[in-house]
C-alpha positions in Angstrom: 165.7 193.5 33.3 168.1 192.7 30.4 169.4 193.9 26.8 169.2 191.3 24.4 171.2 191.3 21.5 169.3 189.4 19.1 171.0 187.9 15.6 168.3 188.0 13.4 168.7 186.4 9.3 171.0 188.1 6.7 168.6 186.6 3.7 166.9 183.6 4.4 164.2 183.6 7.2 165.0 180.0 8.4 168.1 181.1 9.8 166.6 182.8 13.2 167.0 180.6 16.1 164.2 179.1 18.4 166.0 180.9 21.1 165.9 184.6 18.9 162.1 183.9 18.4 160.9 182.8 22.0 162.9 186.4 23.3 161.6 188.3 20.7 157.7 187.2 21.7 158.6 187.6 25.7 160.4 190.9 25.6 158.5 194.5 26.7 159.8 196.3 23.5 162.2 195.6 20.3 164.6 198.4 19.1 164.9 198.3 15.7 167.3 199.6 13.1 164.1 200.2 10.6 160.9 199.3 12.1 159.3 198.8 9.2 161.7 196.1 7.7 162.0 194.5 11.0 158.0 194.1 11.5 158.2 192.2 8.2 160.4 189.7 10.1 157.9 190.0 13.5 155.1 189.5 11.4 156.5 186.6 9.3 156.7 184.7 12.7 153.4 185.5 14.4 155.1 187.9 16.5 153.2 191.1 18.5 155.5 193.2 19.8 156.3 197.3 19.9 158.9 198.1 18.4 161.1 201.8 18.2 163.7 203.1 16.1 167.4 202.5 16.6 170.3 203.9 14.6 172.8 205.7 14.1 171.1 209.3 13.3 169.1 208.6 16.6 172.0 206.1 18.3 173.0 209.1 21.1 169.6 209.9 22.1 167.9 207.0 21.9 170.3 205.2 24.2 169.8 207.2 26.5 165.7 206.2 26.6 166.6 202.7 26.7 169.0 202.5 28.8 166.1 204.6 31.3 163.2 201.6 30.5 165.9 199.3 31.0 166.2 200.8 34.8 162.5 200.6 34.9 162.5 196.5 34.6 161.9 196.4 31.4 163.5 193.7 29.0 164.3 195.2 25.4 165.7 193.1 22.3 167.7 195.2 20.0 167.8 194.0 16.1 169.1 195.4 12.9 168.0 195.1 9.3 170.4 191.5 9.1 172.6 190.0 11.3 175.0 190.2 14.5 173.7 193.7 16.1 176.9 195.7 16.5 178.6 194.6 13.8 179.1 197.3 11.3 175.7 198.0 12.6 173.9 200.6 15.6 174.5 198.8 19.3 177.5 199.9 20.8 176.4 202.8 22.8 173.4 201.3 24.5 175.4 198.1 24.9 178.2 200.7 27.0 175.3 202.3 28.6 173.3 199.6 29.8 176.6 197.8 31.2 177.3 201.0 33.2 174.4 200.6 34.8 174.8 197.4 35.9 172.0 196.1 33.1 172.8 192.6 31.9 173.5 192.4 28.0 172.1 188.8 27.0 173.8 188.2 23.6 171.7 185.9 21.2 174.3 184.8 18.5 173.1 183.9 14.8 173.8 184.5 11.8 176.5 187.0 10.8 177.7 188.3 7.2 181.2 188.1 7.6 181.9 184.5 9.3 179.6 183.3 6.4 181.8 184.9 4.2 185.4 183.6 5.4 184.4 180.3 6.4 183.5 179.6 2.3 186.3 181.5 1.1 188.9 179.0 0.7 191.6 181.1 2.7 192.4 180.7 6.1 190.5 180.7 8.8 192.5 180.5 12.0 193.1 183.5 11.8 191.3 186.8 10.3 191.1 190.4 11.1 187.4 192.1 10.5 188.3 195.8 8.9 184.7 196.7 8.4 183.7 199.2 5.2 186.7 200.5 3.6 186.3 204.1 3.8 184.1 205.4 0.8 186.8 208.0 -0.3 189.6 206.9 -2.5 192.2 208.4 -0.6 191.3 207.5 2.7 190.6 204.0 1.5 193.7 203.2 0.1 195.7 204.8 3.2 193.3 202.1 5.3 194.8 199.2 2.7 198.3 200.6 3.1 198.1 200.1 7.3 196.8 196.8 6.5 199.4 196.0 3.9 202.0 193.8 6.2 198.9 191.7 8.6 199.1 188.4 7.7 196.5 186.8 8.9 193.2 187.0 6.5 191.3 190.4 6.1 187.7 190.6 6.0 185.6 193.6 4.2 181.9 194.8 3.6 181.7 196.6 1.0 178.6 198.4 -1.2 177.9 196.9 -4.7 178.5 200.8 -6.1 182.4 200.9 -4.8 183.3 197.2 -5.5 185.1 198.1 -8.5 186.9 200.8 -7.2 188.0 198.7 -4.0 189.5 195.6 -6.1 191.1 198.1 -7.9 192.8 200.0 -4.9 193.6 196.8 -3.3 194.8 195.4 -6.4 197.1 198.0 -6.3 198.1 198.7 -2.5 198.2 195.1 -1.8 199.7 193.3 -4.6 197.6 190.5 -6.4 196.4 188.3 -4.0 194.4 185.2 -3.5 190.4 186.5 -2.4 186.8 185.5 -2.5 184.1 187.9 -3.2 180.3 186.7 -1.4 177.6 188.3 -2.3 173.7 188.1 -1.2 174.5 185.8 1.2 172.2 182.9 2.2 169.3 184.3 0.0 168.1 182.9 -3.6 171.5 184.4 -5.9 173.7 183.8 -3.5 177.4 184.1 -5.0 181.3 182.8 -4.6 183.4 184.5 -6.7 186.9 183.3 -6.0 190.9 183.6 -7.4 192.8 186.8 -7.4 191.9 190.1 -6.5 192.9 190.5 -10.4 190.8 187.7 -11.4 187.8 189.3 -9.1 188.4 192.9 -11.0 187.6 191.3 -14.2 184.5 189.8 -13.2 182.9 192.6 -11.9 184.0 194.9 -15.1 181.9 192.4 -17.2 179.0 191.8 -14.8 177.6 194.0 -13.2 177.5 194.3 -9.5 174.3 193.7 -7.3 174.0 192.7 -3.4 175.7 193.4 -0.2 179.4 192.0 -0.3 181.6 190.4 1.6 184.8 190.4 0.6 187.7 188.1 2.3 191.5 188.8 0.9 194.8 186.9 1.5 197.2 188.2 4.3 200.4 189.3 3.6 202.9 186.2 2.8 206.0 188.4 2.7 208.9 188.0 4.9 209.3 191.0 6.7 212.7 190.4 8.2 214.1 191.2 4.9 213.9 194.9 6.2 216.8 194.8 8.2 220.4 196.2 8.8 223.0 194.3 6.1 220.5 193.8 3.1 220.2 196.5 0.7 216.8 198.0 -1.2 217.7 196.5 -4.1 218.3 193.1 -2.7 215.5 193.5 -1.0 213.1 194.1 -4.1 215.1 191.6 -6.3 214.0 189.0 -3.5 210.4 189.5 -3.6 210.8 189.5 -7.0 212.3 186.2 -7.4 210.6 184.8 -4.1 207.3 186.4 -3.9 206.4 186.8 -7.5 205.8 190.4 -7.1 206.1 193.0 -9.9 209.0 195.4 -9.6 206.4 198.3 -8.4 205.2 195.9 -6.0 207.8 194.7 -4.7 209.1 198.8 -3.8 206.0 199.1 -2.5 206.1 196.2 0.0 209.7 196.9 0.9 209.1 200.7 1.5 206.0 199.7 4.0 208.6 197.1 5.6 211.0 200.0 6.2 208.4 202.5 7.2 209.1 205.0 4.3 207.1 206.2 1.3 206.9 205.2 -2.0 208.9 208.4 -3.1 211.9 208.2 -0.2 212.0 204.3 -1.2 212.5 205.1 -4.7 215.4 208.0 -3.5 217.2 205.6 -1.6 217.3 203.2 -4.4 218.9 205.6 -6.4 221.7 206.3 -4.2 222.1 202.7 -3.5 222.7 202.9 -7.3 224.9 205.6 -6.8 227.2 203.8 -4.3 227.3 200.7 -6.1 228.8 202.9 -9.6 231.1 204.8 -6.9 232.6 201.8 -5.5 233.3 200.0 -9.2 234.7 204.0 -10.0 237.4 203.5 -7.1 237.6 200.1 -8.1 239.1 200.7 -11.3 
């Protein structure tokens, strides 16, 4: 008995493995994500196998039933609609459920959105965190770019055609303008780079309009976070990133004020009374 996790393709069909197909024709049952776009897949490749619904309206309670059939001896694939299972997608919880019970999990690795993504990019790729979907609302999406504001390795997003406009912007603004590249439809017929800064990106999609699931890959922080320390001021602080970094004046409060763990608004107090000091001491001066 054994969960498979089978990689199945994000757009075009000839990206399934030999090893995906010869599991998928010897298992005892597939669990899809839809059953109905995955038998387009099984039938594409000759392949005759039941199938059952798996995601994430049905995720607790199906689990459970697999997890059973797996005790039973059986051996079940799980798929989604495209790509790595588990990955932004249904898996986890029969994955945790099956291991409790001593089931093996078999992964069977393919093709996957986001590698795809960074690996054309142009931007680093020793190192890159995966965030997932931003969250959808604005609020909570920009406080999710904010905690992400100082990582410097690479950072990694899906994102929905419908918000990409209002994510560039948000990160445009949280993050400063930085270096990205924008994938979208991925290995299938319109497959598109769009790369250069997350300014540069805006722009594009406010003049085209935006079709396909995205993949969007964004600069890490390049900003010297040891300027937050005892002995420089606020202001030198800012005027360094300034001159250093190339930010704006508003980015460059931002930044510091996330290096120093305050908001926006205390960032801005304290830089009025370093302001204040500074006119005192010339006062006494005199």
């Amino acid at each position: 008995m054994a969960l498979y996790l089978v990689a199945t393709p994000i757009g075009n069909l000839e990206d399934i493995t030999l090893r995906a197909l010869r599991v998928l024709k010897e298992v005892d049952l597939i669990a899809c994500e839809d059953t109905r776009h995955t038998r387009r897949l099984l039938d594409h490749f000759g392949i005759q196998k039941p199938t059952v619904s798996y995601h994430e309206h049905n995720e607790q309670a199906r689990a459970v039933e697999l997890t059973a059939r797996l005790q039973r001896g059986e051996n079940i694939a799980l798929v989604t609609d495209a790509g790595t299972p588990g990955i932004s997608d249904p898996a986890y919880r029969v994955v945790t459920a099956a291991i409790a019970q001593g089931v093996a999990v078999i992964p069977i690795p393919g093709a996957v959105a986001l590698i795809a993504g960074v690996i054309a990019s142009g931007l680093p790729t020793d190192a890159f965190l995966f965030a997932g979907f931003l969250p959808a609302k604005q609020q909570a999406r920009r406080a999710r770019l904010e905690e992400l504001q100082t990582v410097r390795t690479t950072l990694v997003f899906y994102e929905a055609p419908h918000r990409i406009r209002e994510t560039l912007a948000d990160a445009l603004d949280v993050l400063g303008n930085r270096q990205a590249s924008l994938a979208r439809e991925l290995t299938k017929l319109h497959e598109q780079f769009v790369r250069g800064t997350l300014a540069d990106l805006l722009a594009h999609f406010a003049a085209h309009e935006p079709r396909g699931e995205m993949t969007l890959v964004i600069a890490g922080s390049q900003h010297d976070n040891s300027l937050a320390v005892i002995g420089i001021s606020l202001r030198e602080q800012i005027e360094t990133l300034m001159r250093d970094a190339g930010l704006s004046r508003n980015e460059a409060l931002k930044f510091a004020a996330s290096a120093r763990g305050l908001t926006k608004r205390e960032a801005y107090q304290l830089l009025l009374e370093e302001k204040d000091n500074v006119a005192e001491s010339d006062d006494t001066s005199d």
